[in-house]
Each structure stands twice: as C-alpha cells, then as structure tokens.
C-alpha positions in Angstrom: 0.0 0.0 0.0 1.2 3.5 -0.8 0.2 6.8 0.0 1.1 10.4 -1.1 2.8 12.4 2.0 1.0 16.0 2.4 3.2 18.3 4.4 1.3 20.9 5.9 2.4 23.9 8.2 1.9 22.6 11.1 3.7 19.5 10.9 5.1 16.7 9.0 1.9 13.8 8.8 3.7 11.1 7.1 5.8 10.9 4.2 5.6 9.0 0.8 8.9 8.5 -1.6 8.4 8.3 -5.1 11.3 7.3 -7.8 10.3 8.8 -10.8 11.5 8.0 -14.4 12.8 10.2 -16.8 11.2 9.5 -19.4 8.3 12.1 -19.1 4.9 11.9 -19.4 3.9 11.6 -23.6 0.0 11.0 -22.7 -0.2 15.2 -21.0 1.0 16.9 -24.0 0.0 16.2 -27.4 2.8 17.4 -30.3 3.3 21.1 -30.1 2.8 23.3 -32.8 5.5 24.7 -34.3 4.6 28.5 -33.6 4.6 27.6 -29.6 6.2 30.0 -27.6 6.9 29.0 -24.1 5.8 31.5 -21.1 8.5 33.8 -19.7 8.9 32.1 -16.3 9.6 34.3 -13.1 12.0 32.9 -10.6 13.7 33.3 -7.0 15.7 30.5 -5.3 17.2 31.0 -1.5 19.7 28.1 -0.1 20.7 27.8 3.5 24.5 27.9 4.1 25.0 24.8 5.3 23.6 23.2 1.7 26.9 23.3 -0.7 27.0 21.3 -3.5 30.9 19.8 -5.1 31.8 19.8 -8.4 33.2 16.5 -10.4 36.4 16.9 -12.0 34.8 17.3 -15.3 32.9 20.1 -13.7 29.6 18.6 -13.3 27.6 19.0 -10.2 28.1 15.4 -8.4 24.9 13.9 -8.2 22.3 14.5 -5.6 19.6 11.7 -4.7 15.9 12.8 -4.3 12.5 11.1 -3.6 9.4 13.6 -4.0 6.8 14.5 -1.2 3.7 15.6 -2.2 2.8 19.4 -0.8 -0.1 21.3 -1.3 -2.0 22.3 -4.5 -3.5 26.3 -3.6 -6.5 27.2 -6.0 -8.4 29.7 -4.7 -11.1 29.7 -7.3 -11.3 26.0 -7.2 -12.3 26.2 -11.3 -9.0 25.7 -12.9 -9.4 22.6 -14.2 -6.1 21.9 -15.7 -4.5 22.0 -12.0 -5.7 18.5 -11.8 -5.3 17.3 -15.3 -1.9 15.8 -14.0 -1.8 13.2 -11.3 1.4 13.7 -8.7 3.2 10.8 -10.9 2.8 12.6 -13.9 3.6 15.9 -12.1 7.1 14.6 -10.6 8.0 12.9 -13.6 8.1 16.2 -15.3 9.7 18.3 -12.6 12.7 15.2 -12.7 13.2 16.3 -16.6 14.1 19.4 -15.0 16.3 18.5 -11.8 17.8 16.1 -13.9 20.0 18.5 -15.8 21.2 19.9 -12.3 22.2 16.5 -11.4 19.9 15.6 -9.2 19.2 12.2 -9.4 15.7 10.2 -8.5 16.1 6.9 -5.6 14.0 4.3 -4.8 15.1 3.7 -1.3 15.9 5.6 1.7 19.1 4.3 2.7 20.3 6.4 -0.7 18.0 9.3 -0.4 19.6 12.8 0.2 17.0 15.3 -0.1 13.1 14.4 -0.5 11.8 18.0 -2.1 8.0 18.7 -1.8 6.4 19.7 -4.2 3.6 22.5 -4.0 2.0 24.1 -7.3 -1.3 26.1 -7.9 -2.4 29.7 -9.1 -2.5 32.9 -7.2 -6.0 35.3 -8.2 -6.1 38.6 -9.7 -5.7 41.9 -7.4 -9.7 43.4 -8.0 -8.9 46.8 -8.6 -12.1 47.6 -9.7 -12.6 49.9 -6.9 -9.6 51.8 -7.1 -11.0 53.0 -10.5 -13.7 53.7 -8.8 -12.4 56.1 -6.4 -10.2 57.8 -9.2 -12.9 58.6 -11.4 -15.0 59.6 -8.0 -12.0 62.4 -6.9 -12.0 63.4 -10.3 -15.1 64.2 -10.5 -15.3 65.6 -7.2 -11.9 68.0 -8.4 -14.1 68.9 -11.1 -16.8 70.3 -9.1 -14.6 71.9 -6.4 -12.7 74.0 -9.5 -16.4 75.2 -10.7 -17.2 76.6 -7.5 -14.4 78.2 -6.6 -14.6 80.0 -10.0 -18.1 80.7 -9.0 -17.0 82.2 -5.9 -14.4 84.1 -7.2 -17.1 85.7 -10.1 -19.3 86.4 -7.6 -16.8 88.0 -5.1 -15.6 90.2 -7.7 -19.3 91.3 -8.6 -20.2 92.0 -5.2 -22.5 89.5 -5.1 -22.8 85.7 -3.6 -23.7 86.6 -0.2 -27.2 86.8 1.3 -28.8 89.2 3.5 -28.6 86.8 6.3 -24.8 86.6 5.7 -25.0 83.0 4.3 -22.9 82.2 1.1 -24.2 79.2 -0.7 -21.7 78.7 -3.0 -19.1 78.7 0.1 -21.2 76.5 2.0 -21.4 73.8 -0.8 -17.6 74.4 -1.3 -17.1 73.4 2.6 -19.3 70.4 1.9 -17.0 69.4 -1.5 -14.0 69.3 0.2 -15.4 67.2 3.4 -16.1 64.7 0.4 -12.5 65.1 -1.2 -11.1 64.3 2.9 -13.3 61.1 3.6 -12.9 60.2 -0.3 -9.0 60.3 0.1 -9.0 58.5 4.0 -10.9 55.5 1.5 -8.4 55.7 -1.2 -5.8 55.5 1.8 -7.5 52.7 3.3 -7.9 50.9 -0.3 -4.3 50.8 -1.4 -3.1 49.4 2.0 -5.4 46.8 1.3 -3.8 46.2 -1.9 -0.6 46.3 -1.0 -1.6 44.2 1.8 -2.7 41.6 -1.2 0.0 42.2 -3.0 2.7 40.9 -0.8 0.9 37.9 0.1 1.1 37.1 -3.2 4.5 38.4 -3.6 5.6 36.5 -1.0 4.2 33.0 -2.6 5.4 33.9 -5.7 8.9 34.6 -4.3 8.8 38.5 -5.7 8.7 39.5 -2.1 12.5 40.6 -1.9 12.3 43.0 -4.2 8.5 44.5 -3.5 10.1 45.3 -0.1 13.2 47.0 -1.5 11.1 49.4 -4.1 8.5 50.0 -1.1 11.1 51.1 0.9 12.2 54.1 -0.9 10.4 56.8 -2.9 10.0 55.2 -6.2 7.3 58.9 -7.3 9.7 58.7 -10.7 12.4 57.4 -12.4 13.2 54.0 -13.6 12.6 52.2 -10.0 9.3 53.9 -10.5 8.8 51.6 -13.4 10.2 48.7 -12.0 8.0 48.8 -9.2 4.7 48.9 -11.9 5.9 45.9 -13.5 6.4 44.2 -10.7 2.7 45.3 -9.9 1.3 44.5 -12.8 3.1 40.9 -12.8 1.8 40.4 -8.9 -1.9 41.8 -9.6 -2.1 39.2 -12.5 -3.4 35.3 -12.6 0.0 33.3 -12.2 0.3 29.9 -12.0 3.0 28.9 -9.6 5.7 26.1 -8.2 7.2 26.2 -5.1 9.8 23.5 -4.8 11.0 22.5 -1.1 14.3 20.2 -0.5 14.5 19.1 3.1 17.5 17.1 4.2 16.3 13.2 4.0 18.5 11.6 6.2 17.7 14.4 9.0 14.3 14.1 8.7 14.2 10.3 8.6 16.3 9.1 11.5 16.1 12.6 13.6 12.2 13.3 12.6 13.7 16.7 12.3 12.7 19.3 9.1 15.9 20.6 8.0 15.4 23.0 4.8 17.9 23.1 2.2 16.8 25.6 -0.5 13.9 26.9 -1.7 13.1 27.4 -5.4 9.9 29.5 -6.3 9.0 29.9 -10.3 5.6 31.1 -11.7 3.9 32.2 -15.1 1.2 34.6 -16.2 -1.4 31.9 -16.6 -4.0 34.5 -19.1 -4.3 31.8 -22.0 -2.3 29.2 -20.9 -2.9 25.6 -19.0 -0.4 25.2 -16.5 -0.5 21.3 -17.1 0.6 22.2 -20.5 3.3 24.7 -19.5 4.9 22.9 -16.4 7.7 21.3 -18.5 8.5 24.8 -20.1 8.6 27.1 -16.8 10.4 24.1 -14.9 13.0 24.4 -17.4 13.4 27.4 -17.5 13.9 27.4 -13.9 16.3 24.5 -13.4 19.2 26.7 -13.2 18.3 27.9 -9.9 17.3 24.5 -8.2 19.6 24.4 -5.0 21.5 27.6 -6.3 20.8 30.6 -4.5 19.2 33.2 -7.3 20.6 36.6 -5.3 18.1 39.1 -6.6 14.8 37.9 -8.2 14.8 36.7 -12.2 12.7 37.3 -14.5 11.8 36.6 -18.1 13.6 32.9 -18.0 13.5 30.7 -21.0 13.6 26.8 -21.4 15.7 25.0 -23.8 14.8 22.0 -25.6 12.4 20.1 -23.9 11.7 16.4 -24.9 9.1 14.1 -23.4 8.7 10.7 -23.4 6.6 8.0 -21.6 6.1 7.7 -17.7 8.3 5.1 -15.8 7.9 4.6 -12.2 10.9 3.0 -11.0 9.6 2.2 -7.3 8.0 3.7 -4.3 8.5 2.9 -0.8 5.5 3.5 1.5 5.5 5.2 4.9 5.6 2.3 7.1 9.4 1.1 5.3 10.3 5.0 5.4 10.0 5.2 9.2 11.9 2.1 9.9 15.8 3.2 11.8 
C-alpha cells in the first residue's frame, strides 16, 4: 500500500517516496505546434548555508539523490481545471526532466536518499482593482466640481454679489461640503491601497517577488526607472500566475532525527492569461532548473527553457511510509 505524503504547516503527517522516471509523461501533451512560444517564467531560489553542492572533475555538479513528497495544491477559485489534469506521478515525472539537468538524481530507497523535495504548485487570483478605479474617477469628479465653485466664488466676489442678507454664502457652504467629500474620499483611497498592498505581498511572497516589492516599497519610487520597476512588478503580482514552489528538506535528517531541516527553496511562476499550467509545467520548470539548490541573489525574470523532450512515464519504485520510518 502506498500513500502520497502531504506536508502541511503545522507539521510533517507522514511521508511517501516516489522514484520517478525520466522518461516524461507523452500521454499530458500532445505534439506542439511549431509557432509555440513557451511562457517567460519568473524565478527566485534562496539556499541555507550549510547546503553546498561539489563539483566532479569534469565540472559537473556530483549527483544529488531525491525522492518527492507531495505538498499542497493552492486554488483559490477551485475552477482551474487543468491544476488536476496531471496526477502527482505525472507531475514529478516532469519536474525530474528538469532537476535532472542539475544533477539531481531520483532513488527508490531511503538508505540512498539525500533530499526528499516537496512539491507544492497552484495559481494565485487577480488583485480586483475595480474599486480603485472607482475612487479615481470619483475624486475626479469631485476636483471637477470643487474647481467650478471656486470659479463661481471668485465671479461672484468680484461682482459683489454671492452673499445673502442673512450673511450665508451658498456657493461657500457647498464648497465646505465638496471638500469634506475630497477628505473622507482620500481617507478610503488610503485605506484601499493598503489593502492592496496588503494583497499584493501575500502574493508576492508565494510567488517569491517578495524581496524585491520590499526594497522598491522602501524608498520613494514617485519617478524614475525604479518607478517603473515597481509597476511591472505590480502589474506581474496583480495578474493570474500559475505557480511552483519546490522545497528540499534534508532526507536523512528528517528520517532518522524526525527533524525538518530545509535546504533551499526554489519558487517559479507564469502569467497563466491563456495558458494551462498542465501544458506549461515542462517549459517554466525548465526554464527554472538553473536555480534548483542555487541561490538566485536578486529575483529573475523573463527565463527561457531549452529543448524540452518528453517521453513515456516510468515509475521505478515507491516505498511506502511504514518502510520510510523504519531506523
């Protein structure tokens, strides 16, 4: 019997290691055309000092051994339905393609095992910023109508006229009420965008764009090509991406110590507008392999795959939880 290990945040349940072949996976994707461009893939990779990796004398990484464990899949919309078209077989014989040309090398038992990586994919939603167009066609409007009355007042004041006999100006009295509006119409607008920021870094920090969000909202980006930098990063956030987050945790550690020891962390993600992500996984994780155990410094952008070939599926073995836990 064998059962797919979910790792949650609280704590580790139980834990499922899967040797994956390299063939690939030829029953997912069907021939592409050959006018196919593959997604730009965004990715950021951070790797705890104590994970270093040696090089062969031919200057090849030496080989790593992995099993997979099976994270989380995160749709919020629950309506994507090519987040399930792959099962997590399919899914890790992919991602293998990928490590594979990093050198890191699938196992079927855990005597051999160095690292089981997790495995965690999904799609983050759309920032609705519906309202704040709302509120910027409102204070325009509301600018619009403060400008004629003070013109109005100013007319009036140079005729002599505008006030009544009582004293009472209604053109200043409406003014007074215009510019209450503009205050409680900014304290909104105020209270909107922390809210999107708010959004935006929670998806920043899934994504792994988080480091560099923080640096640009640090300092006054009001112009100048941070400025810009800081909108595309926007723009990219507030858009539908679909996302993997890869987690190595060292094997031996966590099998004989039942302690999580985390190794590196590599986070890549597409703009998912027209695309399938089970159709694009091979691409981005390409594009991305690079960066698997290797720390990425500041965040990348705009990464391309190379040649990606798939074959058939071969599952080598799998050892279930009861053989894992054994000293």
């Amino acid at each position: 019997m064998s059962r797919f290990a979910r790792f949650g945040n609280s704590s580790l349940q139980s834990l499922l290691l899967v040797a994956i072949g390299l063939l690939g996976v030829a029953s997912v994707f069907a021939e592409r055309e050959k006018k196919y461009r593959p997604p730009r893939t965004a990715a950021h990779s951070t790797v705890d000092p104590s994970f270093v990796r040696e090089r062969l004398p031919d200057g090849q990484w030496k080989p790593i051994t992995y099993a997979f464990g099976k994270g989380n899949l995160i749709d919020p919309t629950e309506r994507d339905k090519s987040l399930n078209q792959l099962s997590f077989h399919e899914l890790g014989a992919i991602l293998s393609k990928a490590l594979l040309t990093e050198n890191y090398v699938p196992t079927p038992g855990p005597e051999e095992t160095d690292l089981v990586i997790v495995v965690s994919w999904g799609k983050t939603i759309t920032f609705d910023d519906g309202m704040d167009e709302i509120g910027l066609i409102g204070m325009s409007d509301t600018m619009n109508r403060l400008n004629g009355i003070n013109r109005a007042i100013a007319t009036n004041d140079a005729a002599g006229e505008g006030r009544s006999p009582e004293g009472i100006d209604p053109a200043r009295s409406e003014r007074e009420s215009i510019i209450s509006e503009m205050i409680t119409m900014t304290m909104m607008n105020d209270m909107f965008e922390n809210r999107r920021r708010r959004s935006n870094y929670s998806n920043a920090k899934l994504l792994g764009y988080a480091p560099s969000l923080e640096e640009l909202y640090s300092f006054d980006v009001a112009a100048g090509p941070q400025k810009s930098l800081l909108l595309d990063l926007e723009a990219e956030i507030e858009s539908d991406r679909y996302f993997v987050i890869l987690q190595a945790f060292d094997f031996q550690k966590m099998w004989k110590e039942k302690e999580k020891k985390l190794l590196w962390v590599t986070r890549f993600s597409i703009r998912a507008k027209g695309r399938n992500f089970d159709e694009e996984l091979a691409a981005m994780a390409m594009a991305a392999s690079s960066l698997f155990g290797n720390e990425s410094d500041k965040f990348r952008r705009n990464l391309l795959p190379g040649k990606i070939r798939m074959g058939e599926l071969e599952v080598i073995s799998v050892v279930d939880e009861e053989e894992s836990g054994r000293e």
